[in-house]
N, C-alpha and C positions, 0 to 999 in steps of 0.2 A: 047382567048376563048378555042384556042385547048389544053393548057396546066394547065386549070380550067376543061375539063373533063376527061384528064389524072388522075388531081390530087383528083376526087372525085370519078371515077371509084378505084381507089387504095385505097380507104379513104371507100370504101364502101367494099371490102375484107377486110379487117382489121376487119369492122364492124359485119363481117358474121362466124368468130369466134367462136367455142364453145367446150366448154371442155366435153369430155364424159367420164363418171364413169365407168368401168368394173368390173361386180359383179361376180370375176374369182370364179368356181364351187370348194368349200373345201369339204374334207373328215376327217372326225376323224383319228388320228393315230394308224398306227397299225403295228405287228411285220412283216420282210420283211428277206427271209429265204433264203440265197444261198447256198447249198448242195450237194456233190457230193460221191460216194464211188468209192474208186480207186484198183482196180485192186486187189477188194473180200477183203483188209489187211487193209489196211487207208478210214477211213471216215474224212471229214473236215466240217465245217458248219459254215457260219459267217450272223450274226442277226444283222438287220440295222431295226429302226423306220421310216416308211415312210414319207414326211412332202410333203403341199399340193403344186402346180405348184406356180413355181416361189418366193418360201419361204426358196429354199436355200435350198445346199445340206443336206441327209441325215444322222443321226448320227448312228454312230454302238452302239450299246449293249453289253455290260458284265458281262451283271448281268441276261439272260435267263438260262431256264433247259430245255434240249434238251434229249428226250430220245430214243433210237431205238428199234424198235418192228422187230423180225423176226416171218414171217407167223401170227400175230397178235400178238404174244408172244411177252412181255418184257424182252432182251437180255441186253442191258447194256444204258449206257447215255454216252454224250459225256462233255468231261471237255473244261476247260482253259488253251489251250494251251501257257506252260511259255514264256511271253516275246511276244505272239503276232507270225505272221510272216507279215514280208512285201506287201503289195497289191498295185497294182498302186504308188508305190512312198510314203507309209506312213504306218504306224503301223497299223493294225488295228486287235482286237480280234476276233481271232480265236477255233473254239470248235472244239476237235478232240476226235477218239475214234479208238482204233487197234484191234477192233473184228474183227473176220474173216468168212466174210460172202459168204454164199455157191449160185454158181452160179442157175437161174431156181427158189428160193423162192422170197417173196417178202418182198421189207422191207419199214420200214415207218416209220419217226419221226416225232413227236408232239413235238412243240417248247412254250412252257408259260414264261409267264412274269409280275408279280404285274401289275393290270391295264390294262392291255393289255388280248385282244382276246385271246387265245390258237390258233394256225394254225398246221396245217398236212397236209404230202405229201406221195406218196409212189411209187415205182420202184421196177421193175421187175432184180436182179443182173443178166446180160449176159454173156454167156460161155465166156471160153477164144477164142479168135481165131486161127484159123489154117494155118500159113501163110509159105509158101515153096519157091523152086524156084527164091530167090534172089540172083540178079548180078548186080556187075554196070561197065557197058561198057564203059571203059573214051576213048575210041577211038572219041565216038561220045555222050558223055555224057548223055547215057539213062538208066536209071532206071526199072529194072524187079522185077514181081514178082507173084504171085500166092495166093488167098483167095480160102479156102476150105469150103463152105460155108453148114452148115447141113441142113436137111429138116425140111422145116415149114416158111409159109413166116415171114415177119416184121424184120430180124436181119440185123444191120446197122453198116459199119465200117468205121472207120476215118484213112487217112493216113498221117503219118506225118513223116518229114526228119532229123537227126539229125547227127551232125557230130561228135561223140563222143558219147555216150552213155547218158551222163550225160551233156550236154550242149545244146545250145539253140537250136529250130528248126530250119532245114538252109528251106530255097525258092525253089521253080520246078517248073515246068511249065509243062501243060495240055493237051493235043490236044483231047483225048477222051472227046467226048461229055455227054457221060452219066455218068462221075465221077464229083459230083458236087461241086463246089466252091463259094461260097457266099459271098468272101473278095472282090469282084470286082476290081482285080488290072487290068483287059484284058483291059481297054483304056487304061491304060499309060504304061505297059511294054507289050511290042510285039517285038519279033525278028524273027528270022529265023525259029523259031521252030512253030511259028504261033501257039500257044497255052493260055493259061490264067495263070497267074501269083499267088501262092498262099501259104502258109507254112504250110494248113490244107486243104483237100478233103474228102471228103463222097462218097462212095458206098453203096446204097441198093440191096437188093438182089431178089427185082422185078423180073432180068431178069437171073437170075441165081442162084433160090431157090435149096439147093440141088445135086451145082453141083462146078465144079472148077471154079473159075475168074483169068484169067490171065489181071497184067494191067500195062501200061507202063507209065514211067516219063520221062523229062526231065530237067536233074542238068545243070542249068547254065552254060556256060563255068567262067564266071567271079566265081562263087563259085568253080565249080570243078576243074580247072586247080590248086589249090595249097592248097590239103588238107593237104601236109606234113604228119607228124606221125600219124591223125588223119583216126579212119575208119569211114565210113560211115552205120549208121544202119536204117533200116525202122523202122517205129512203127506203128502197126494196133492194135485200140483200137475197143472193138467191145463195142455201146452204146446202153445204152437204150434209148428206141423213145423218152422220154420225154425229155433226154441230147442230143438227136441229136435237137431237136423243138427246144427247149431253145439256144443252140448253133450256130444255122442256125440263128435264127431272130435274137440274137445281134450282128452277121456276119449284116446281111442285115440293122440294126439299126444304124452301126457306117457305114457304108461305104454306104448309099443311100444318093443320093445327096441332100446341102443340098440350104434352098433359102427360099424365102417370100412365095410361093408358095407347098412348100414341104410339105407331109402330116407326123404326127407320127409313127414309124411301131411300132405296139403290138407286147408286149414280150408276148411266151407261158409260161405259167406258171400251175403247177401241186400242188400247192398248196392250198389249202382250201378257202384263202382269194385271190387266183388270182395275190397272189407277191410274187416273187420268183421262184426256183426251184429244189429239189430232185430228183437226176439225177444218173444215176450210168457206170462205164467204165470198161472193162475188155482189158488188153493191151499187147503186145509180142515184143520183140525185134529180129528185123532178121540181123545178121552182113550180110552185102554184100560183096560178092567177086568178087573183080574186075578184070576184064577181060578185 
């Protein structure tokens, strides 16, 4: 008897089965616009069609006309860069253009496409920055430096490590609490220096509109101890709000944890349709001298 209502308690799940439909929410296709102007000489721009959740990655485009308006004025368009450059591991079409755009205006490209919406975005080009006072102390492997920062709040600078000029960003570590970092490496690399782990940082100038920023790093011993021939150079790009936004949340997008539980974080986006973003960076190199 007891294993007749084992075997019809089980026979009754089985029986309580049901398949449920998901009527997942579509959107029309539309063009999806990443843009950045780099340091007032290079513009780049790469145009993906959006496709709806769960239908599979997005396809880029090569066949848009991307134009750039200074102060609302039509200044130039941007081409087909020959051959592409490499993104993430693959080819993908690139739109460039070598006008040279004057810090303080604003600029703005309309991106069309047969079929497709038109979209636009626009940015504000940021001064160069003013960056002084770099050394790097391999005694104790810390990193100096000095932001000269003008008057008028909202300007925002990104710093970043490189060992060579032309080669990859190297890693540092943080202990100031008001230089912000959004890679979330502080759970799994912590050492002696008790600081947060990261190869990009932001400063705003909240708290020192107007006046000098002095700010410290700290270079790894495992990275510092054996640059060999190589120098070591800072980079401080100074961005627009809408390239620090956009930058910050796909910081926070790839590195929030993730789980059955986890919510989407929203990308900012500055563009007309809400995808993408036109973003612009002004950027300096300071050789460190090591002491």
């Amino acid at each position: 008897m007891k294993n007749l209502i084992l075997f019809l308690s089980a026979f009754s799940l089985f029986a309580c089965e049901k398949t449920i439909d998901f009527d997942l929410p579509t959107e029309k296709a539309q063009l999806a616009v990443s843009s950045q102007i780099i340091d007032g000489d290079s513009i780049y721009a790469t145009v993906s069609i959006s496709s709806a959740a769960l239908s599979g990655n997005p396809s880029f485009s090569d066949k848009a006309r991307i134009l750039l308006f200074e102060n609302d004025v039509l200044v130039d368009s941007l081409t087909l860069s020959p051959g592409g450059v490499g993104i993430i591991g693959s080819n993908v079409p690139v739109y460039t253009s070598s006008y040279s755009c004057t810090p303080g205006r604003k600029y703005t490209i309309k991106v069309s496409q047969a079929n497709f919406e038109t979209v636009e975005g626009s940015c504000i080009m940021p001064e160069t920055p003013s960056v002084s006072n770099g050394e790097y102390i391999s005694a104790n492997y810390t990193i100096k430096g000095s932001i000269s920062d003008p008057s008028g709040l909202g300007d925002i600078y990104k710093i970043q490590l490189k060992r060579g000029q032309f080669k990859e960003h190297e890693s540092f570590f943080i202990k100031d609490l008001t230089i912000e970092n959004y890679q979330g490496y502080s759970e799994f690399f912590e050492d002696e220096t008790e600081g947060t782990f990261a190869t990009r940082a932001y400063i705003r100038d909240e708290l020192f509109d107007g006046s000098i920023r002095d700010f410290e790093l700290n270079y790894s011993e495992w990275n510092g101890a054996n640059l060999g021939t190589d120098s070591l150079f800072l980079k401080i790009s100074a961005l627009s709000t809408d390239q620090y936004e956009f930058e910050k949340d796909l910081d926070i997008s790839e590195y929030a944890e993730a789980g059955p539980f986890s919510e989407p974080v929203p990308i900012s986006s500055n563009m007309s349709n809400q995808k993408g973003n036109f973003g612009a960076s002004n950027s300096i190199y300071l050789a460190l001298e090591k002491k």
